[in-house]
gemmi code that builds the backbone of each chain (N, CA, C; Angstrom):
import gemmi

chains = {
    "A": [
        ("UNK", (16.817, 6.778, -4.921), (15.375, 6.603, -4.801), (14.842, 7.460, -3.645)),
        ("UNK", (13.623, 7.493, -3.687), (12.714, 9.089, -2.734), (12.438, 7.931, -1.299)),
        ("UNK", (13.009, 8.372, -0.335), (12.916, 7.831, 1.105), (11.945, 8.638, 2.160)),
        ("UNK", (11.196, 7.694, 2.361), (10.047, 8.479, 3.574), (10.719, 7.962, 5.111)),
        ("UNK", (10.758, 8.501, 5.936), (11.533, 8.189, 7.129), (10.011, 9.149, 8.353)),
        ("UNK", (9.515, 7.636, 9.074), (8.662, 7.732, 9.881), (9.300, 7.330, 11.482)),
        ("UNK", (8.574, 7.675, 12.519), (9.151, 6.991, 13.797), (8.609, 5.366, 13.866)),
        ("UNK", (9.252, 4.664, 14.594), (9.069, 3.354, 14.331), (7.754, 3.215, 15.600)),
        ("UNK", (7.457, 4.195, 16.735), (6.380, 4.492, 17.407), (6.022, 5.572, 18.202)),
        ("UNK", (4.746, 5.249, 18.631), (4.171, 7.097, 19.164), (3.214, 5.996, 20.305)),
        ("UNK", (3.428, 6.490, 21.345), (2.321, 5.991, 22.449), (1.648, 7.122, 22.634)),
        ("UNK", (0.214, 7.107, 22.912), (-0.433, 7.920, 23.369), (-1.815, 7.234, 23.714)),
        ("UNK", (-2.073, 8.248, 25.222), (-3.312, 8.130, 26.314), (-4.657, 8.194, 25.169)),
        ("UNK", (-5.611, 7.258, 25.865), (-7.031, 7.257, 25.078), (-7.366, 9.131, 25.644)),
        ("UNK", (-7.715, 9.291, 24.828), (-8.439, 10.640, 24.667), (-7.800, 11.832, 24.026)),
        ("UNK", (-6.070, 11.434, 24.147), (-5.150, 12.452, 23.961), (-4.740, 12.446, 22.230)),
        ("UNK", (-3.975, 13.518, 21.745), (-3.733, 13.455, 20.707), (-2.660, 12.707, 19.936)),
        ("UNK", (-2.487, 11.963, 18.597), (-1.294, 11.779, 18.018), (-0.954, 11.941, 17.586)),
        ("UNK", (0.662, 12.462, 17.152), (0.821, 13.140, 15.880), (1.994, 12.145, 15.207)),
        ("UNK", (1.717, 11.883, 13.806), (3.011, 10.744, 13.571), (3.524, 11.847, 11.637)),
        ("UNK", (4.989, 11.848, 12.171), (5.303, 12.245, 10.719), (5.952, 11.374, 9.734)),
        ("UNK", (5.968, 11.785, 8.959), (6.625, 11.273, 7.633), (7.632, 12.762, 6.727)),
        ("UNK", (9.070, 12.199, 6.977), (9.877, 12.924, 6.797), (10.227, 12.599, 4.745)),
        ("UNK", (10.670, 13.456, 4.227), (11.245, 13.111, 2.747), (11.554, 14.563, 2.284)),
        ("UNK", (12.487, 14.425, 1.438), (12.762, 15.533, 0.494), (11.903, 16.389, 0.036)),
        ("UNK", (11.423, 17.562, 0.238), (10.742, 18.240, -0.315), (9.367, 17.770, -0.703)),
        ("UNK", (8.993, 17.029, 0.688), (7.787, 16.424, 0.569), (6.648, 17.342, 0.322)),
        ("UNK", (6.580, 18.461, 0.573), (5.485, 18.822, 0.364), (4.971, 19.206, -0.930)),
        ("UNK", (6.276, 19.464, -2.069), (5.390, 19.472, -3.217), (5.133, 18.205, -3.690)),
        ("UNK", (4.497, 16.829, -2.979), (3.917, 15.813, -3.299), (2.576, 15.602, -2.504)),
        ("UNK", (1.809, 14.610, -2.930), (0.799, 14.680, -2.555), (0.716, 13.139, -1.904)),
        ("UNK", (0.207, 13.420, -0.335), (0.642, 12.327, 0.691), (-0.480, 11.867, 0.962)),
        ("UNK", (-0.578, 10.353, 1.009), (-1.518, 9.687, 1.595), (-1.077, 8.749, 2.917)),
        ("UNK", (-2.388, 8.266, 3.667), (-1.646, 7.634, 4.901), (-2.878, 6.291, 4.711)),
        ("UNK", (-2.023, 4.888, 5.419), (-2.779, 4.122, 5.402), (-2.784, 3.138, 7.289)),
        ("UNK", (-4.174, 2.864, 7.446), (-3.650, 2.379, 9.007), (-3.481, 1.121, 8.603)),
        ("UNK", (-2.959, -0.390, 9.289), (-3.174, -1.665, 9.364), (-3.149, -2.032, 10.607)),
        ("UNK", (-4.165, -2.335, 10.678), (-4.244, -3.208, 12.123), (-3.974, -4.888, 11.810)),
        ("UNK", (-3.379, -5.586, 13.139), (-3.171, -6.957, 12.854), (-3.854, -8.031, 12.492)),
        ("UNK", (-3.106, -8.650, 11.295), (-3.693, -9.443, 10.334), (-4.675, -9.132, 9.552)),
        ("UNK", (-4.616, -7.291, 9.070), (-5.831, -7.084, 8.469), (-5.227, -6.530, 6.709)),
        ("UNK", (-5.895, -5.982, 5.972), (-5.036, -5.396, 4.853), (-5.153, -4.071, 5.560)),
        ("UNK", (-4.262, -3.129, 4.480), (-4.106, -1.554, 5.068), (-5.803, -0.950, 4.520)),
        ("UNK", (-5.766, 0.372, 5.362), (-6.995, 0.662, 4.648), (-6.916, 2.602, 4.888)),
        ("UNK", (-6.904, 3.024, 4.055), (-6.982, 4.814, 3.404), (-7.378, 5.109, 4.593)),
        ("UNK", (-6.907, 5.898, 5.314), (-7.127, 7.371, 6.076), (-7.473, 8.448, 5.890)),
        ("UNK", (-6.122, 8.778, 5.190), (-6.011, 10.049, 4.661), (-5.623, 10.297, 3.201)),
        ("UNK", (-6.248, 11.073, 2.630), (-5.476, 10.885, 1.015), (-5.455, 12.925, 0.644)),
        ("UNK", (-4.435, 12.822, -0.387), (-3.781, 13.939, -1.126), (-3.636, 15.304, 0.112)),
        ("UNK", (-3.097, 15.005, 1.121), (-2.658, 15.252, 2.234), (-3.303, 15.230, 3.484)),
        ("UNK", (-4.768, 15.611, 3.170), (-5.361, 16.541, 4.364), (-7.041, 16.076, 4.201)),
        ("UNK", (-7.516, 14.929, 2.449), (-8.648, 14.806, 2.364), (-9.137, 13.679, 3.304)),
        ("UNK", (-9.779, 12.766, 3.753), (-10.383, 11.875, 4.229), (-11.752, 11.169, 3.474)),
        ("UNK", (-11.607, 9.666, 2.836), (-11.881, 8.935, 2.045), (-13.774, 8.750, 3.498)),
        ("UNK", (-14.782, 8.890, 2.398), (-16.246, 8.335, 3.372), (-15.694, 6.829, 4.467)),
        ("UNK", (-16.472, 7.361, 5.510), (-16.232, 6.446, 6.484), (-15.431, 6.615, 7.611)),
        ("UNK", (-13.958, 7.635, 7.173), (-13.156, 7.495, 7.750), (-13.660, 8.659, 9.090)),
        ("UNK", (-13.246, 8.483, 10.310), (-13.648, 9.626, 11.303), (-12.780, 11.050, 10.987)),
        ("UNK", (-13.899, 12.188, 11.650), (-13.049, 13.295, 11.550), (-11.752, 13.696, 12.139)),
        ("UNK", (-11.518, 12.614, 13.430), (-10.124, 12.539, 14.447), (-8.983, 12.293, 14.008)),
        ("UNK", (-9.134, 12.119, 12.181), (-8.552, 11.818, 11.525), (-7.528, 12.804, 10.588)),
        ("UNK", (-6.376, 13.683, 10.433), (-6.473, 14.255, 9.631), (-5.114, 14.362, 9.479)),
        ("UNK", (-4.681, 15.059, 7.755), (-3.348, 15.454, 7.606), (-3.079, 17.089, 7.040)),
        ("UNK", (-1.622, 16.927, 7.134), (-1.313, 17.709, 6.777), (0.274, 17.771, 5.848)),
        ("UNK", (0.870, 19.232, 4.970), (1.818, 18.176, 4.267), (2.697, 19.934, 4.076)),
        ("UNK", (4.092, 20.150, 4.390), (4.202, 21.175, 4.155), (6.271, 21.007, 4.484)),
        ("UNK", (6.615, 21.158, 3.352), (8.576, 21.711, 3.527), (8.419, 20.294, 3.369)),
        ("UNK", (9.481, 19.602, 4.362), (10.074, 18.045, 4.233), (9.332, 17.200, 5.320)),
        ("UNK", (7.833, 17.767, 5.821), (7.442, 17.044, 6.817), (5.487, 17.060, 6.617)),
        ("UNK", (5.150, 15.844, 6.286), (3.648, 16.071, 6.209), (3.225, 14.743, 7.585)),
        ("UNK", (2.304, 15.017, 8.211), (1.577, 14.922, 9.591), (0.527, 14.099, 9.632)),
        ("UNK", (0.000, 12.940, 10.153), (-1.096, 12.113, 10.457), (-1.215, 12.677, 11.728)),
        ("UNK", (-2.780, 13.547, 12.002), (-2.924, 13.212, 13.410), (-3.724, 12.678, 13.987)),
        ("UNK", (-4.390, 12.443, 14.665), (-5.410, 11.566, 15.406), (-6.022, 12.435, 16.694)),
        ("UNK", (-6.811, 12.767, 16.571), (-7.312, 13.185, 17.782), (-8.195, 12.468, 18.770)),
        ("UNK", (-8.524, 12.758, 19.954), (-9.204, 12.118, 20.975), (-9.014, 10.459, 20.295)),
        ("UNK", (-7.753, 10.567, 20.726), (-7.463, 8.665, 20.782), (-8.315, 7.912, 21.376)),
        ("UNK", (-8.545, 6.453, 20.353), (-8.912, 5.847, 21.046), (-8.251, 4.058, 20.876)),
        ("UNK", (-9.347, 3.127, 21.671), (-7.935, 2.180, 21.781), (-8.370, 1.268, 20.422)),
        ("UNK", (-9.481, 1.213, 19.469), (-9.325, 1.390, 18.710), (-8.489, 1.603, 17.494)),
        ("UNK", (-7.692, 2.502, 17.915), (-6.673, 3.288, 16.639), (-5.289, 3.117, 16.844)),
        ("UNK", (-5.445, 1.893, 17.609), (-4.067, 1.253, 18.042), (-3.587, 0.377, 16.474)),
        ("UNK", (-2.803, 0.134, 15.741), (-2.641, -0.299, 14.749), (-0.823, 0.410, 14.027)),
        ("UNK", (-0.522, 0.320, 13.325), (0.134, 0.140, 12.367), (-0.028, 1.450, 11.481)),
        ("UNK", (0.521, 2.293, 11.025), (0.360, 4.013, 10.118), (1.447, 4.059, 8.806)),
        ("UNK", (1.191, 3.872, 8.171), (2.362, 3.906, 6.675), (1.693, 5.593, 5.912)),
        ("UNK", (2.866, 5.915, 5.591), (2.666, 7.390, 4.611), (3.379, 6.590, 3.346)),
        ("UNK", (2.416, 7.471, 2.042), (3.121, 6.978, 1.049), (2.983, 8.127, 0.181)),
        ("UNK", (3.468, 8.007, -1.083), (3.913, 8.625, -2.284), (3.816, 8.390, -3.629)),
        ("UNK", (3.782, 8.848, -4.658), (4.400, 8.490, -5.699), (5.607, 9.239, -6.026)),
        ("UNK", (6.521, 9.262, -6.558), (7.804, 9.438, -6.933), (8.071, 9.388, -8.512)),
        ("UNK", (7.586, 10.267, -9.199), (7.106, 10.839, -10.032), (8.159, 10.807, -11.279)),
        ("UNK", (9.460, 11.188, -10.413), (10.838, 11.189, -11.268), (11.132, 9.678, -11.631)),
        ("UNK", (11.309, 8.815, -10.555), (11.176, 7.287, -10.780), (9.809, 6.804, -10.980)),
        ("UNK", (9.097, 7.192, -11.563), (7.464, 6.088, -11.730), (7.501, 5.259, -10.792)),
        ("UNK", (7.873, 5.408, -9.561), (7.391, 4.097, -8.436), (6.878, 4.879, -7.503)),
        ("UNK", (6.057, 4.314, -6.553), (5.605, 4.048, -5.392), (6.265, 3.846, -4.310)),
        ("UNK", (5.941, 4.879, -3.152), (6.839, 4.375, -1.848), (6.236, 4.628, -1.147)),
        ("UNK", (6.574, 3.830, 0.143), (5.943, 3.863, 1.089), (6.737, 3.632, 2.430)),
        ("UNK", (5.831, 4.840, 3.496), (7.187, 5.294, 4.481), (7.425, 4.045, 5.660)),
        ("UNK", (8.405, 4.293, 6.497), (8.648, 2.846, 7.029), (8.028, 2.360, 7.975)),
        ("UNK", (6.605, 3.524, 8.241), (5.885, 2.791, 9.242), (5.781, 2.936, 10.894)),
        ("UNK", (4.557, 3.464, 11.828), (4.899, 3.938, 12.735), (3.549, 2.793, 13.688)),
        ("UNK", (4.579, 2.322, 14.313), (3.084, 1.563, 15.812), (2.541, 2.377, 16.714)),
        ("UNK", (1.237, 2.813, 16.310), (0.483, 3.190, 17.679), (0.041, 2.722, 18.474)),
        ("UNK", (0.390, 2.978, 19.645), (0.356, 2.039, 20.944), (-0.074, 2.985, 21.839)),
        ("UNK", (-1.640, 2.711, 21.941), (-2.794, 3.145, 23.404), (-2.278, 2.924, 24.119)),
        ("UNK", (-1.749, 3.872, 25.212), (-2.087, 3.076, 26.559), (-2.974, 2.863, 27.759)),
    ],
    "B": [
        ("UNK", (-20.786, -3.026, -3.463), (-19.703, -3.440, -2.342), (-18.095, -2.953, -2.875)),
        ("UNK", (-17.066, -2.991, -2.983), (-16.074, -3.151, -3.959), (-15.265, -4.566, -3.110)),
        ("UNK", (-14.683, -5.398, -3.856), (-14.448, -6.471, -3.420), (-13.196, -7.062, -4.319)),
        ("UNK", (-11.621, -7.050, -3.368), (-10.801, -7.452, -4.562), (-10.329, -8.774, -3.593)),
        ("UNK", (-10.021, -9.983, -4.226), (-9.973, -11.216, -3.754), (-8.980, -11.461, -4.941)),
        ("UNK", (-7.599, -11.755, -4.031), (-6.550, -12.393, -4.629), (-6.493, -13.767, -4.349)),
        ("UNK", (-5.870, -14.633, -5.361), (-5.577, -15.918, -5.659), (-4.323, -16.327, -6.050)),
        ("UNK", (-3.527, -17.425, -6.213), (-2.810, -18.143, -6.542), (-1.288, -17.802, -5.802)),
        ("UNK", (-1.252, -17.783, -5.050), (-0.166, -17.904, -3.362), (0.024, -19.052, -3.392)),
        ("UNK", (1.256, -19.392, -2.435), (1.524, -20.757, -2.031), (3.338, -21.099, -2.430)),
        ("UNK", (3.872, -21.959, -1.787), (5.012, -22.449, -1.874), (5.727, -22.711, -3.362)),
        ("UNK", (6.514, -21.947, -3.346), (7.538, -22.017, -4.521), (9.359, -22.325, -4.666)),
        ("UNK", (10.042, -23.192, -5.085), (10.940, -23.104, -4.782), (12.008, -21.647, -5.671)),
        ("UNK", (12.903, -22.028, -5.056), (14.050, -20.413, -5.469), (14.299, -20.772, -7.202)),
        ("UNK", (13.791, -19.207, -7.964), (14.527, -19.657, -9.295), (12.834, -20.286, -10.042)),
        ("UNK", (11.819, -20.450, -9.525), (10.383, -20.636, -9.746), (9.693, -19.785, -10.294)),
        ("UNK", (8.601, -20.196, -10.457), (7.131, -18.687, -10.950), (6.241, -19.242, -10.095)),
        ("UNK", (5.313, -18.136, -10.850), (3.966, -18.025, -9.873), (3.099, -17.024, -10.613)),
        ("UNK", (1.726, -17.390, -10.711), (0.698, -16.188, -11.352), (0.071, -15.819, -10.138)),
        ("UNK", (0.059, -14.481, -10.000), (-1.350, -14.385, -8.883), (-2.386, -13.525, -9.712)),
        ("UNK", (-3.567, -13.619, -9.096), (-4.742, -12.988, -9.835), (-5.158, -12.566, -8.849)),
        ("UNK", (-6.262, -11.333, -9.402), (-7.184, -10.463, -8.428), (-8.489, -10.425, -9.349)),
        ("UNK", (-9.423, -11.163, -8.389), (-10.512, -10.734, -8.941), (-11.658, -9.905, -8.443)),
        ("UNK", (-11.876, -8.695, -9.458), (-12.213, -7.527, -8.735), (-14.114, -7.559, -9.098)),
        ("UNK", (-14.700, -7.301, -7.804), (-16.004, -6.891, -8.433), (-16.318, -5.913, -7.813)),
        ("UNK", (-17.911, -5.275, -7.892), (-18.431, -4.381, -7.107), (-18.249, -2.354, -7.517)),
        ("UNK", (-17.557, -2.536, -8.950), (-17.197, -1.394, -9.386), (-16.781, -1.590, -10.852)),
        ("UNK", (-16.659, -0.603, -11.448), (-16.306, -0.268, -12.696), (-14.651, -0.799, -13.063)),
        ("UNK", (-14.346, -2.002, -13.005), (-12.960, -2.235, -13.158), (-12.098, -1.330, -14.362)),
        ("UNK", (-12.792, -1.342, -15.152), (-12.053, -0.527, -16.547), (-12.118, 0.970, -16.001)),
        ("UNK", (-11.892, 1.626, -14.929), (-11.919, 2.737, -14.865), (-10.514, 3.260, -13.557)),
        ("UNK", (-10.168, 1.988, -13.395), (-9.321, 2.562, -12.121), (-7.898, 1.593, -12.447)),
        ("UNK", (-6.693, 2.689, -11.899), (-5.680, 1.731, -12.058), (-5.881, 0.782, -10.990)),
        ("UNK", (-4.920, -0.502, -10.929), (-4.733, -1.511, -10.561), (-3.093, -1.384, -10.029)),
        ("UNK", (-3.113, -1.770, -8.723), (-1.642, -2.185, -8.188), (-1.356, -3.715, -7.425)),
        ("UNK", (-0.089, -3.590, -7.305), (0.479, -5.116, -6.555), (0.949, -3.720, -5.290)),
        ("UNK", (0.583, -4.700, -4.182), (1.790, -4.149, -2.982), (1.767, -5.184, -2.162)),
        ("UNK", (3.174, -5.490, -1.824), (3.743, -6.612, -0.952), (4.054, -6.345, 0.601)),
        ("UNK", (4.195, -6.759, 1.271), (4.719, -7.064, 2.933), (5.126, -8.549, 3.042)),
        ("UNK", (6.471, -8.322, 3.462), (7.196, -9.416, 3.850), (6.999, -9.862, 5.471)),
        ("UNK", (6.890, -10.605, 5.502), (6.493, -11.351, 6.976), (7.278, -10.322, 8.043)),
        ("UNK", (6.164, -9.901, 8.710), (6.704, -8.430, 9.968), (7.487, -7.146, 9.704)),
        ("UNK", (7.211, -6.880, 8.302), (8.053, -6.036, 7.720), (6.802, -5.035, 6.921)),
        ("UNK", (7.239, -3.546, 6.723), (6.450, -2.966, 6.087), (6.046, -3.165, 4.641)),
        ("UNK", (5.110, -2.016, 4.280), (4.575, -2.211, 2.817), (5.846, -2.055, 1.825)),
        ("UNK", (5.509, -2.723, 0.689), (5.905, -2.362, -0.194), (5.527, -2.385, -1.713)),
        ("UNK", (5.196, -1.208, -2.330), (4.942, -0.901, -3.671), (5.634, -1.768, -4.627)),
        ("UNK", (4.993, -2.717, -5.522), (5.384, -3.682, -5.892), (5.463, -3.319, -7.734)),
        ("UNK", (4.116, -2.861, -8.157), (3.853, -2.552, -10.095), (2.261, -2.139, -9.970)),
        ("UNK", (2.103, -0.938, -10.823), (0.923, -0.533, -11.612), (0.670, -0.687, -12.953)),
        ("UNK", (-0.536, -0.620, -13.236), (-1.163, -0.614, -14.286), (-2.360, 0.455, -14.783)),
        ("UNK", (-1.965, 0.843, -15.756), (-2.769, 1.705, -16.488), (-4.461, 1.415, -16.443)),
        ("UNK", (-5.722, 2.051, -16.665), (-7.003, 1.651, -17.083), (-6.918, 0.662, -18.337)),
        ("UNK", (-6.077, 1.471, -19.252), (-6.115, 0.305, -20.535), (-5.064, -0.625, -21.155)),
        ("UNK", (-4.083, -0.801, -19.724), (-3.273, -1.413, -19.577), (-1.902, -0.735, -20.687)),
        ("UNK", (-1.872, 0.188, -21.342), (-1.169, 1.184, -21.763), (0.465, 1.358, -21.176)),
        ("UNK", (0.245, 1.660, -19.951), (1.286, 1.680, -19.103), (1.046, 1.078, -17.756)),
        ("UNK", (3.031, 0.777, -17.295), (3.154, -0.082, -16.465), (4.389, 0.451, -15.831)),
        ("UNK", (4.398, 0.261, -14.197), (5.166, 0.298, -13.802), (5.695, -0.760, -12.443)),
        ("UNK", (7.028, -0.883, -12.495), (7.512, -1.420, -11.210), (8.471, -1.158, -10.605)),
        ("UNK", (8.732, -1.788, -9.160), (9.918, -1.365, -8.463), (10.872, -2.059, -8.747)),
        ("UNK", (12.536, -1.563, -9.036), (13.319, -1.990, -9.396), (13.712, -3.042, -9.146)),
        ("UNK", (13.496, -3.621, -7.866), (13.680, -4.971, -7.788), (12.970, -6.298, -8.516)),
        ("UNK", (12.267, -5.587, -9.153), (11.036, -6.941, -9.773), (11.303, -6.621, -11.210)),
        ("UNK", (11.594, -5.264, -11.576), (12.083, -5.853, -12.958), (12.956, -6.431, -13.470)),
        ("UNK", (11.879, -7.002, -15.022), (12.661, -8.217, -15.593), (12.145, -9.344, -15.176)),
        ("UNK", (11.679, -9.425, -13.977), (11.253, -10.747, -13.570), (9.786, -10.639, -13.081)),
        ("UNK", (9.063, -9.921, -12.730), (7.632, -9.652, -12.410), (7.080, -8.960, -13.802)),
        ("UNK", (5.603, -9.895, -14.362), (4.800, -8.512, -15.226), (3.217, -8.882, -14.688)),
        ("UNK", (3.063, -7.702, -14.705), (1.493, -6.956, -14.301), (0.626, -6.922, -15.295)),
        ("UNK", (-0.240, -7.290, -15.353), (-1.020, -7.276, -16.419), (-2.843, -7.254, -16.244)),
        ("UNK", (-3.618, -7.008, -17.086), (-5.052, -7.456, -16.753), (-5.985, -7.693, -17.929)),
        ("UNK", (-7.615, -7.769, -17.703), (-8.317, -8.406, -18.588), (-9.373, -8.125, -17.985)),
        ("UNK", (-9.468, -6.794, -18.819), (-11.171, -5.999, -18.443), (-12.090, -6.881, -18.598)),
        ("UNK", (-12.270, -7.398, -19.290), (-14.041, -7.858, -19.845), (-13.480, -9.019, -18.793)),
        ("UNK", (-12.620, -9.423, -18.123), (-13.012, -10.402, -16.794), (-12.869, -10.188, -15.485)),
        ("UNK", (-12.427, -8.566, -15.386), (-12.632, -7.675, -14.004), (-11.244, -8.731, -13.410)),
        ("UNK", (-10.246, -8.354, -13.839), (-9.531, -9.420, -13.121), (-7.879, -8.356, -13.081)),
        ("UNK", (-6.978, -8.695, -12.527), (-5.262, -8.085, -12.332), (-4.856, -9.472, -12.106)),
        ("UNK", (-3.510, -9.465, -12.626), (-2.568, -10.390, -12.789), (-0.983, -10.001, -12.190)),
        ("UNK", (-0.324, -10.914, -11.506), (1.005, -10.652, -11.575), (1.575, -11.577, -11.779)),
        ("UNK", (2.668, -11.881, -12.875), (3.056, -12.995, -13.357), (4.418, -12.733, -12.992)),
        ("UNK", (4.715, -14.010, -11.433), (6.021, -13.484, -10.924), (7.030, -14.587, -11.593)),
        ("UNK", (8.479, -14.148, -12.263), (9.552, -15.607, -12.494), (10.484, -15.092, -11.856)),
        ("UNK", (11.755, -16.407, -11.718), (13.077, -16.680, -11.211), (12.615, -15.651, -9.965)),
        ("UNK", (11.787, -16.182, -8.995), (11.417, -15.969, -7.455), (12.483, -16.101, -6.946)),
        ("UNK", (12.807, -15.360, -5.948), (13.864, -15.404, -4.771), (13.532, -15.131, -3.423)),
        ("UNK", (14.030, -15.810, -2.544), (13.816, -15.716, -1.466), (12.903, -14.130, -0.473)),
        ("UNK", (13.651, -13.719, -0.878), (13.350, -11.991, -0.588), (12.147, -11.394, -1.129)),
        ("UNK", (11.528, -12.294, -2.334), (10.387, -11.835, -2.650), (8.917, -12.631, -1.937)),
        ("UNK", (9.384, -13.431, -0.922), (8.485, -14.015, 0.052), (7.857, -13.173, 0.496)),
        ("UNK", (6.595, -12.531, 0.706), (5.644, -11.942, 1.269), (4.291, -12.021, 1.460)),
        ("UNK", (3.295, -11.423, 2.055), (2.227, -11.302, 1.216), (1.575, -10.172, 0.406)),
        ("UNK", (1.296, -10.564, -1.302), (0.930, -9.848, -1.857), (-0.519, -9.278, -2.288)),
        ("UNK", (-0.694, -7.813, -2.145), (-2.238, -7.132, -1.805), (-2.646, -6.617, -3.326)),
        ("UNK", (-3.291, -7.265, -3.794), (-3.699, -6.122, -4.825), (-4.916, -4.748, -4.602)),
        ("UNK", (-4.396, -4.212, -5.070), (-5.360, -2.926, -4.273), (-5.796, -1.556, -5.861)),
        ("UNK", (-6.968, -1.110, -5.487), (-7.671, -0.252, -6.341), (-6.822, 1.244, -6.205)),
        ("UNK", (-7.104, 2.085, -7.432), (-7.210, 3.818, -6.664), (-6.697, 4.733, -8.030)),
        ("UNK", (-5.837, 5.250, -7.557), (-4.651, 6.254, -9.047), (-3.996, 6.009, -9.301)),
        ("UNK", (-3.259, 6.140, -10.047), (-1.960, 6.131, -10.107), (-0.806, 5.599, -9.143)),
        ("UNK", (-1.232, 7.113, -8.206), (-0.298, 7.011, -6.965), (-1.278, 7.100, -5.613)),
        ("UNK", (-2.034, 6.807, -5.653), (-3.025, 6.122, -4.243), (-4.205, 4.689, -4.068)),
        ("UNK", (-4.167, 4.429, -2.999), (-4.930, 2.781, -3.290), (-5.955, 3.055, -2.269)),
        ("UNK", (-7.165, 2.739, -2.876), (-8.306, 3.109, -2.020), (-8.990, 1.805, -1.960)),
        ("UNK", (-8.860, 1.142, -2.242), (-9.095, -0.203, -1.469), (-8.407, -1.372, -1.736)),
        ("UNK", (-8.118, -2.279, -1.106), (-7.259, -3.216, -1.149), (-7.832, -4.755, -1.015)),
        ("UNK", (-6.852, -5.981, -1.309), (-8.544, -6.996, -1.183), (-7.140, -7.755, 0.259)),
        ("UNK", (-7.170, -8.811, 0.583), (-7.314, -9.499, 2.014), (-5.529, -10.269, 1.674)),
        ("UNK", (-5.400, -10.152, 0.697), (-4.301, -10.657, 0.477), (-3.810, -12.610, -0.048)),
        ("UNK", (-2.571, -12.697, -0.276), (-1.994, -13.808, -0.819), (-0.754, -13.911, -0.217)),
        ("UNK", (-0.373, -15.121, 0.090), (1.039, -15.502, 0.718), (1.895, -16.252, 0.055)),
        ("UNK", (2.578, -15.366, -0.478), (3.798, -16.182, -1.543), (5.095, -16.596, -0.724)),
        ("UNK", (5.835, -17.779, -0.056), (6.936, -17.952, 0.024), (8.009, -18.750, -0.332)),
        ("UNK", (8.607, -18.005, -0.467), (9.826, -18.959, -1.809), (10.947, -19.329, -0.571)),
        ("UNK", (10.968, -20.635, -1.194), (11.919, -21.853, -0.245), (12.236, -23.027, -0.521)),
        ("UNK", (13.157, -23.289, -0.189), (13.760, -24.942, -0.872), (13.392, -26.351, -0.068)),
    ],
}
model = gemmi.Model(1)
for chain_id, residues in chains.items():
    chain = gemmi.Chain(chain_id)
    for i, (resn, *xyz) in enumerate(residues, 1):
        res = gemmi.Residue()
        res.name, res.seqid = resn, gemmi.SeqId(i, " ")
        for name, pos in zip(("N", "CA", "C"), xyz):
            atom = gemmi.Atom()
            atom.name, atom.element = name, gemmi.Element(name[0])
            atom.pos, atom.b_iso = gemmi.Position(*pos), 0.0
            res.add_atom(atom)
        chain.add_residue(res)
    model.add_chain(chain)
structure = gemmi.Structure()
structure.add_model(model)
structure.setup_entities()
């Protein structure tokens, strides 16, 4: 089965940048979406088909998707955007859904 | 608005069922697939089964088949997951959520299924 392999966290200063990846096989000929969750909330779209951003979402927001490594970054952090980051997939060969293991952003 | 509000969670013992429902308003339900995705208590997401617009096709993760089916009922804006022989491991809470195929663009607040003796 298609494995997404994320860091389990990324600290970073309010103002500064974040960058969180999502590792997989030849990820880039797939098309990556990212979702944040903050606590006790449901997840909610960031980023979708690598690099687009769903209305609402801020521009500090963005991806990217290229070889075996596509990119959530975050710019001018804030404490805010402290939460929870999943990358996901479809997996096209298996008809399922995956989703990567998940990275804590932690403001400091 | 778009608004998906899941139902029918709650305590099950091992080897049990369970229906959950989503009832979706605020959009064109017959136009978008429909998914299940689960999280187990402090544990990440997980992609659970889709469904087609006209319920056509279906898919799930290997662990639920055979024993989970997905299903829905346009003219009542509604998603279904009809879970049997529950096991422990399938304790979570389950999200039903809007989008493609392979993306979910909105999700509703969730359901807490845990299976226990």
């Amino acid at each position: 089965s298609y494995v997404l392999t994320q860091p389990p966290s990324v600290s970073v200063a309010p103002g500064q940048t974040a960058r969180i990846t999502c590792g997989g096989n030849n990820i880039g000929s797939k098309s990556v979406h990212w979702y944040q969750q903050k606590p006790g909330q449901a997840p909610v779209l960031v980023v979708y088909d690598d690099s687009d951003r769903p209305s609402g979402i801020p521009e500090r927001f963005s991806g990217s998707n290229s070889g075996n490594t596509a990119t959530l970054t975050i710019s001018r952090v804030e404490a805010g955007d402290e939460a929870d980051y999943y990358c996901q997939v479809w997996d096209s060969s298996s008809g399922t859904g995956v989703f990567g293991t998940g990275t804590k952003v932690t403001v400091l | 608005e778009v608004q998906l509000v899941e139902s029918g969670g709650g305590l099950v013992q091992p080897g049990g069922s369970l229906r959950l429902s989503c009832a979706a308003s605020g959009f064109t339900f017959s136009s978008y697939w429909m998914s299940w995705v689960r999280q187990a208590p402090g544990k990440g997401l997980e992609w659970v089964a889709n469904i087609k617009q006209d319920g056509s096709e279906k898919y799930y993760v290997d662990s639920v088949k055979g024993r989970f089916t997905i299903s829905r009922d346009n003219a009542k804006n509604s998603l279904y997951l009809q879970m049997n022989s529950l096991r422990a491991e399938d304790t979570a809470v389950y999200y039903c959520a809007r989008g493609r195929q392979d993306r979910f663009d909105y999700w509703g607040q969730g359901t807490l299924v845990t299976v226990s003796s």
